[in-house]
Every structure is written in C-alpha cells, then in structure tokens.
N, C-alpha and C positions, 0 to 999 in steps of 0.2 A: 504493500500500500504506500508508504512511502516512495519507494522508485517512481509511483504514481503519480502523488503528490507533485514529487520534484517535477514530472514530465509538463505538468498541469500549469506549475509556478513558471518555467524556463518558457513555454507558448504564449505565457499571456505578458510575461517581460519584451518579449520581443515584438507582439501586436503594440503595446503599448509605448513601446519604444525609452523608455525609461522605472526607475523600478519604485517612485512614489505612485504614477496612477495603477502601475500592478498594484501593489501593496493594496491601493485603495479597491480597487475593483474586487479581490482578494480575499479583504477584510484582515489584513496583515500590515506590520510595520514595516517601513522599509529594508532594514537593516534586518529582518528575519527574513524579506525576501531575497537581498544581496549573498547572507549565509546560507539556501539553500542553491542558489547560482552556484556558488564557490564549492560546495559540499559537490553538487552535481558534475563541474570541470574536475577536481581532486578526483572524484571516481571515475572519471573518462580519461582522462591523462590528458586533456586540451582543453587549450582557451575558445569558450562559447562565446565571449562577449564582449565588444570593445567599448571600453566606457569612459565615457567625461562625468566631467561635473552634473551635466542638465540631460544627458542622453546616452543611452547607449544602442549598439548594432549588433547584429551579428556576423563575425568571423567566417569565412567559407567554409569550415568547418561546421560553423554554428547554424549555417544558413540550410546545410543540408541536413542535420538533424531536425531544424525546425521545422523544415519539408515533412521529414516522415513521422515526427509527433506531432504534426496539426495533423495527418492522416489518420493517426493514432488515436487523437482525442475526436475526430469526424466519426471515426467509425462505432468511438462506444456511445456519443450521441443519439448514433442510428438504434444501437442494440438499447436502447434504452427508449426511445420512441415505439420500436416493433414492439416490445413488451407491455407498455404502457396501451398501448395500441390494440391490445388484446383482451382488454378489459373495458373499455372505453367508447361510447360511440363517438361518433364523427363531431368534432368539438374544433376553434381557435381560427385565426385569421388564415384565408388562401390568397395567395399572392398567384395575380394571374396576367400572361402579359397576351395579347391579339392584336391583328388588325385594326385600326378603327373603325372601316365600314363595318367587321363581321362584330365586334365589339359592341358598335352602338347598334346594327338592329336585331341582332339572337342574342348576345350572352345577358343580357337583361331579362328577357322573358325568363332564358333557362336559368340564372342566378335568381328569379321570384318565385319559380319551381320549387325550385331545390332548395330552399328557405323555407318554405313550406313545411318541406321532409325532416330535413334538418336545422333546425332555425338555431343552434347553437353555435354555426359557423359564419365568421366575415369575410367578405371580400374585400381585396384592396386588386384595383385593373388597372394595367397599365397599358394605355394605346400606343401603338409604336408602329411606323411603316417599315423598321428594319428590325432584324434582328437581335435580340437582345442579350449579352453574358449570363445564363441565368444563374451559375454557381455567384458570379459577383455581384448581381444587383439582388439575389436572397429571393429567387423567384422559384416557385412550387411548378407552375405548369403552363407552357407555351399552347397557345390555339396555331399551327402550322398548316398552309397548305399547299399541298402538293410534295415534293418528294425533299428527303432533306440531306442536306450535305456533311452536317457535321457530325462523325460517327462518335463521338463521346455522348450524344445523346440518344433517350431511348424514345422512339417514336410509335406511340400505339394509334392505330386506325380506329376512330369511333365512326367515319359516316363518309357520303360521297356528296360534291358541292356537283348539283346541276343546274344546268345553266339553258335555259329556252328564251325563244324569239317571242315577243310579246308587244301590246299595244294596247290604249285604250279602248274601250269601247267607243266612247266620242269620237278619238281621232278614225277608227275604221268605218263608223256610219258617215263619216263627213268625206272619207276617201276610197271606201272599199278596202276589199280583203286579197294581198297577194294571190295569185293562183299556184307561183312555183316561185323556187329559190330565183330564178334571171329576173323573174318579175317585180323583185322589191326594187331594181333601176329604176320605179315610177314611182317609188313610194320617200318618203324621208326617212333619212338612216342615220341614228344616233349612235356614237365610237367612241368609248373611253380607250383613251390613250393614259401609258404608264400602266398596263392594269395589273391586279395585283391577285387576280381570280379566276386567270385561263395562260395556257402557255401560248405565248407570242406565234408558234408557229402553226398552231388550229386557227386561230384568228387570223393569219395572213391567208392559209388555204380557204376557211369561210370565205374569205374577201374575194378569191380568186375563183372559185366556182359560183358564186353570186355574181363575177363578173364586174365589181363594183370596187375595182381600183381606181378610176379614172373619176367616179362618179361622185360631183362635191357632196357631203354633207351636211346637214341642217347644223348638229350639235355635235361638236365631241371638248370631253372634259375628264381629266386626270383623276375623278373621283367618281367612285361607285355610287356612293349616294345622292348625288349633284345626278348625276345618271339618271337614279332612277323617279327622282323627282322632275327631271326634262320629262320622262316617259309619261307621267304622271298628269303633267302639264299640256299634254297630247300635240308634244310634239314633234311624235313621230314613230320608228318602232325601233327597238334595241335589244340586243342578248342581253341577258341579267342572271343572278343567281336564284334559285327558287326562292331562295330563306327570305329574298328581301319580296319577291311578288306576293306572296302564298295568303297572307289577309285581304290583297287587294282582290287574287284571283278570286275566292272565296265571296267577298261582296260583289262582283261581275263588273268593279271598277275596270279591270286589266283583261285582256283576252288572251290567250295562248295565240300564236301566228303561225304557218307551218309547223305544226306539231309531227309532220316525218322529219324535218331537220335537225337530227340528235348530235348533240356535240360532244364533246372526251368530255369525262368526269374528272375533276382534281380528288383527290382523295386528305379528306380532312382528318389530320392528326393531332393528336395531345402530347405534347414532348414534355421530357425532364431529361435531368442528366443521369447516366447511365449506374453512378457508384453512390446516387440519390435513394435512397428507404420512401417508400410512398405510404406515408400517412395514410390515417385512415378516413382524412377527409378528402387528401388527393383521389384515392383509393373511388370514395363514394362521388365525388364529382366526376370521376374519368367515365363509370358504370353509367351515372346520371344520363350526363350527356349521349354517348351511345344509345340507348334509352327513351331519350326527348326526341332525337334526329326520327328513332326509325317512327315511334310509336304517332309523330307531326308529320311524317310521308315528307319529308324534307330531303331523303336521298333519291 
C-alpha cells in the first residue's frame, strides 16, 4: 500500500507541477510530500524530479515513469468504476461531443427520452464541426459519422443516416412533381456545400446522373439546417437526412420526391476511446440511442 501511496503522491507532484498544490490537493504538508519524492528516488536509485524554489519537473527519467503510473492510476480508476458500476444504476454527468446540425435537431429529443428513463443523469454537449481529443477535453462519447480514422478509438454502430429527395407540399402544387431523376433540370435544386452528412463522391455522381452540373441553382449553403429551413420555405427540392424531415413528413408539410432515388447510407457511430471503461451510463445511452433510431424508423 504504501509503494501505492508513493505512486499516487509522485503523479499528482508532477500534474501539479510543484509540491504545495500536491500537498494541498492531497490533504498533506509539503515537506511530507517532498519526503515521500525523496523516499521514492532512494528506492529507484534516480533522480524523478528537478526542483526550484516555486516548481519542479520531471527528469527523462521521471517523465517516463510518470507515463506508466498515470496509466497505472487510469486503470484502477477504471476497476473501481466497473465495480461501482455493478451495483449502481445509470447515475452523474455524460459528456457528449456531435455535430451541430445532428446535435440540435435529435440529440434533444433523444437526451428528453432518456431522462425520462433515467432522470439521475446530466448532460453536458459539446457542438463541434471537427473532431475533438476526447481523452483531453474529459469527453465520454463522440456522435460520428461515417467511417473513422482514428484507430485508438472504439466505434460502435447504433443506426444508418438516410438521406431522401424531398419538397414541400406548397412548392410541388405551385410547380408539379419531377417525373424522373433528368427531370429535376426544370425544377429548383437546393446544395449544401461543405456537407458534413454524405461523402462528397455520391453527391458528385447524384449531380452527374441528374445531369445537373451545368444547371444554376436556387440555394446552396454550408449548413444542414439553413438547408433544410430553405426547403421548408418552398424553395425548392433538396436531399436531406430523415432525422431532420421525419415531423414535417409526418404532418404532410414535406413530400418524399422520387422515392426510387436511394442514396449510400453513412453509418452512425458512438465513439470512445479504446482503453476507456464505459460507465454504466455510457453503457445505457449507447443501448438508448440504438433503440430510439430503430424503434422512430429513422434508419
């Protein structure tokens, strides 16, 4: 227990970077946590720590032990979460990072779901267009979609994002109904550009079999949601994702438009990082969600 101790005391010297806010973080004096630094170098036969007056660092030495005892103390965090976790229902804050289009029009509905269920957990959401560190910014679970690159994290499939051609009601009484893909050349054709919920190369073949390279558009705009409030505004017809039509389709605001024009699916994932313990509230939002997607015909 002690060798423990010491591991415990030398990690949080070195986060802190000096050994008053250990001490204080600690609940110890300085100078008891200087003497088990020193106890702990005397047992290793090297210098851990290079110190002034107001700070100290760690030594190359020090820097790679402190490597594998911050792994050391991650992992019994974990073993002590999986345990806890076993007795426990789904309880404490989820730290969750998306899109913002997918963000602001599903994870609300499904975060007032699953509150419902479990109303002892919070959210805290972070909307972000790129990619986020999640061991560094303390983040539980990524909403991703489509395929992912970075293999230290573990990406579980909960649902499939599709994507159909659609249009007012309004605007098709005031202009009629394509007959076939060539035919939307007579109609107006709204393009999100940048988009961030189909891969660039379905969308340039769409463009190429509809034959509407050449042909100007009404609207295009860098955001899904701006999108799909154009469509909204009947002005004109757009590929969208279901999750954002599916209330409108529903009220018979929105029409499907060539319903044979089926497009690749992205495949929406819930990431963490790979050497992460998934809580038991990770756990019951990951289920949730899979859950909400298929049980709302949303894939």
């Amino acid at each position: 227990m002690a060798r423990l101790d010491s591991l415990v005391i030398f990690t949080t010297v070195v986060k802190a970077n000096n050994f008053t806010n250990a001490a204080h973080s600690l609940g110890l004096t300085p100078s008891a946590v200087s003497k088990q630094i020193s106890l702990l170098e005397d047992r290793l036969g090297v210098r851990l720590l290079n110190r002034t007056t107001r700070s100290v660092s760690p030594t190359e030495a020090g820097q790679l032990f402190f490597n594998r005892c911050n792994r050391i103390m991650e992992d019994l965090e974990e073993a002590e979460h999986m345990v806890r976790d076993l007795e426990t229902s789904p309880r404490g804050t989820l730290k969750i990072t998306a899109t913002p289009t997918f963000g602001r029009s599903l994870l609300m509905k499904i975060f007032s779901a699953f509150l419902k269920q479990y109303p002892e957990v919070n959210f805290e959401l972070i909307l972000a267009d790129k990619n986020l560190d999640l061991v560094r910014e303390g983040i539980d679970l990524a909403i991703h979609l489509g395929s992912l690159q970075d293999s230290r994290l573990v990406a579980r499939p909960v649902a499939k994002q599709k994507v159909i051609l659609c249009a007012t009601q309004d605007y098709l009484s005031e202009h009629g109904h394509p007959k076939d893909l060539n035919d939307l050349n007579n109609f107006h054709v709204l393009m999100v550009s940048g988009i961030d919920y189909a891969e660039p190369r379905w969308i340039k073949r769409f463009i190429k079999e509809a034959g509407l390279q050449n042909k100007e558009r009404r609207f295009t705009v860098n955001d899904l949601d701006t999108m799909c409030e154009a469509m909204l505004n009947d002005m004109g017809i757009a590929a969208l994702p279901l999750y954002l039509l599916k209330p409108h389709l529903e009220n018979g605001k929105v029409v499907r438009v060539l319903p044979e024009v089926v497009f690749p699916t992205r495949t929406i994932h819930v990431v963490y990082p790979e050497n992460r313990y998934l809580s038991a509230k990770s756990r019951a939002f990951v289920d949730f969600m899979a859950d909400y997607f298929e049980s709302h015909q949303l894939n």
